[in-house]
C-alpha positions as CSV (number, residue, x, y, z in Angstrom):
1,X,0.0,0.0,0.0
2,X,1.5,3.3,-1.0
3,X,1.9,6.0,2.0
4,X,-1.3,7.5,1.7
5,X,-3.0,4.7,2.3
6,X,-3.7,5.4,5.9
7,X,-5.0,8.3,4.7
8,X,-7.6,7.5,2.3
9,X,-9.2,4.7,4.7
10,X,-9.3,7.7,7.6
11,X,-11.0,9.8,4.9
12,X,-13.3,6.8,4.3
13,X,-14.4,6.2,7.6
14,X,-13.3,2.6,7.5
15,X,-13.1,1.4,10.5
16,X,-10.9,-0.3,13.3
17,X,-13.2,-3.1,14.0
18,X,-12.9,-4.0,10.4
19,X,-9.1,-3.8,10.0
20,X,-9.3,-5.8,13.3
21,X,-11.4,-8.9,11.9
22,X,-9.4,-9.0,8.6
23,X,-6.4,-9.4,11.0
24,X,-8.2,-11.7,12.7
25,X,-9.3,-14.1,10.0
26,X,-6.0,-13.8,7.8
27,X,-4.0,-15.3,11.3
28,X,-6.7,-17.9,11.8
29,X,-5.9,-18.8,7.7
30,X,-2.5,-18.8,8.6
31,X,-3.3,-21.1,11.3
32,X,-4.9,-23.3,9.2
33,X,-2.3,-23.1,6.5
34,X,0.1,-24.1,9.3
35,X,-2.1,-27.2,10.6
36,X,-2.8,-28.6,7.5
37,X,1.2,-28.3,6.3
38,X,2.2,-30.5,9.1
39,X,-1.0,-32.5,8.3
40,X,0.6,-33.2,4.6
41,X,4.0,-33.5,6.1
42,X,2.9,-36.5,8.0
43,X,0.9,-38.8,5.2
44,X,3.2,-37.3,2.9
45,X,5.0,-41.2,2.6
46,X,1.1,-42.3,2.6
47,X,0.4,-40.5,-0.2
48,X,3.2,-41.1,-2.1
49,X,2.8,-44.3,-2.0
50,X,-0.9,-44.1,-2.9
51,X,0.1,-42.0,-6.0
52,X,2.6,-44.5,-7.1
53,X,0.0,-47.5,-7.0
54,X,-2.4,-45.4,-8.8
55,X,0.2,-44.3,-11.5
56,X,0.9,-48.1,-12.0
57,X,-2.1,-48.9,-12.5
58,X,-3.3,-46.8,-14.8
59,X,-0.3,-47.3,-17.2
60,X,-0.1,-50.8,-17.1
61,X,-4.5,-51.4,-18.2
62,X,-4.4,-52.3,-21.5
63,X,-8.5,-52.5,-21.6
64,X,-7.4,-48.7,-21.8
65,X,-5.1,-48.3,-23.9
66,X,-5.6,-48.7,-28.2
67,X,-4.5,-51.6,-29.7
68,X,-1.6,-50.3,-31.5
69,X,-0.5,-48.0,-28.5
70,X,2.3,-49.8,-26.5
71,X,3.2,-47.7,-23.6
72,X,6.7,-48.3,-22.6
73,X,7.8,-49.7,-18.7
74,X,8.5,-46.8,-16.4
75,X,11.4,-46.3,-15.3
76,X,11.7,-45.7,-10.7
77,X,12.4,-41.8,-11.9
78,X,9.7,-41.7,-14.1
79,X,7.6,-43.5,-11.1
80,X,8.7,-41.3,-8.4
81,X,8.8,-37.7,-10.4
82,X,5.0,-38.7,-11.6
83,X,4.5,-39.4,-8.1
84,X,5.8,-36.7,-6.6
85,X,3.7,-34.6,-8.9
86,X,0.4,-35.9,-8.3
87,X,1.1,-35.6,-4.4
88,X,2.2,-32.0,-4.5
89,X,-1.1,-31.2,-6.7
90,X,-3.2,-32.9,-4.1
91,X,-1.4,-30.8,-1.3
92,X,-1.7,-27.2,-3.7
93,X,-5.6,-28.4,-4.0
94,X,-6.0,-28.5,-0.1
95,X,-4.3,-25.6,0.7
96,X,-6.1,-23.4,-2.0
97,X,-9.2,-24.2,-0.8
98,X,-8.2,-23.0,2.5
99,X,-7.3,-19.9,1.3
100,X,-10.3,-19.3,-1.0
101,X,-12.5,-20.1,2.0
102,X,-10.8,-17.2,3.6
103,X,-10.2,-15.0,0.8
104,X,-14.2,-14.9,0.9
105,X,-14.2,-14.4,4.5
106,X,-12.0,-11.5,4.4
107,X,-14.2,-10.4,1.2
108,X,-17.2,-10.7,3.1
109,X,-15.6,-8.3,5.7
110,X,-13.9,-5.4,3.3
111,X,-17.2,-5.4,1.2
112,X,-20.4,-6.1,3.2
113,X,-22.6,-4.0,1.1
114,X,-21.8,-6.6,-1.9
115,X,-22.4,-9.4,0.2
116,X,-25.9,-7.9,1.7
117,X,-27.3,-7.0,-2.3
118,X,-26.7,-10.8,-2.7
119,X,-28.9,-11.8,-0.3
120,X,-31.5,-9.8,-1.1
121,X,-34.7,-11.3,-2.4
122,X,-34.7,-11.4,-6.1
123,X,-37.2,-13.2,-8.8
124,X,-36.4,-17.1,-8.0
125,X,-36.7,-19.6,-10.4
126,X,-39.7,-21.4,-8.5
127,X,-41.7,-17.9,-9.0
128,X,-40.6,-17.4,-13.0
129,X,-42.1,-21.0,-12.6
130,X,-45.3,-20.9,-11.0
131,X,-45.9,-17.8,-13.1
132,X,-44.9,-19.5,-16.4
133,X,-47.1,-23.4,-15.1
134,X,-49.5,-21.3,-15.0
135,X,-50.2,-20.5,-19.1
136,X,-50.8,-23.6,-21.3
137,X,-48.1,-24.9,-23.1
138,X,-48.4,-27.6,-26.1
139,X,-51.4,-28.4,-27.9
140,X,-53.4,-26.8,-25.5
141,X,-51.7,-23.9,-26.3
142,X,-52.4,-24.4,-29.9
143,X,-56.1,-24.8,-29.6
144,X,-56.8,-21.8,-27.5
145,X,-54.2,-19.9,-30.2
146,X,-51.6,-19.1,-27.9
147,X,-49.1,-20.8,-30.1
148,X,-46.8,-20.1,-32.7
């Protein structure tokens, strides 16, 4: 944030509560973050594992594969760099959604007037529907010439 910063969100009226509760929820994410690192840190040989199975698996089903396909053995660097791929994809999965979750939050916190339009009521579906069951459709339609 540049230097006047501080001075804008004075001139805004934003308040302390608010700064407080973004502070608030992005050390609770952190928390999280932290939690579910050591989580991934501990089934990390699980997982690996896991992947490795699943990778073998899927290369070596021919009911897959085309006829004239022939997929060559993997080599235990091949194995273990697919592996380690598929693990650390899982792990930037779990942690995203983390952060999303609180991203919102945060959102939710710097913006509430966006947040309280949304929840305002607006035409739902099941009242476009109940108004629209209520005209004839089809050939009844057609013989009171409503139709096409």
């Amino acid at each position: 944030m540049n230097e006047k910063g501080g001075f804008n969100q004075a001139a805004r009226g934003d308040d302390v509560t608010r700064a407080q509760q973004i502070k608030a929820l992005q050390e609770a994410r952190n928390e999280a973050l932290k939690a579910l690192q050591e989580d991934q840190r501990q089934r990390y040989a699980d997982d690996l594992d896991k992947a490795r199975r699943q990778i073998l698996l899927a290369h070596s089903r021919p009911a897959c594969r085309p006829d004239n396909a022939r997929a060559k053995p993997l080599s235990r660097e091949q194995l273990d760099r697919r592996a380690e791929w598929m693990v650390e994809a899982q792990y930037l999965r779990e942690s995203n959604v983390i952060r999303e979750q609180y991203r919102r939050e945060i959102d939710k916190v710097e913006h509430p007037e966006r947040y309280a339009r949304a929840e305002s009521p607006r035409g739902s579906p099941d009242q476009i529907r109940g108004l629209f069951n209520g005209l004839p459709s089809g050939c009844a339609a057609q013989e009171q010439g409503l139709g096409r």
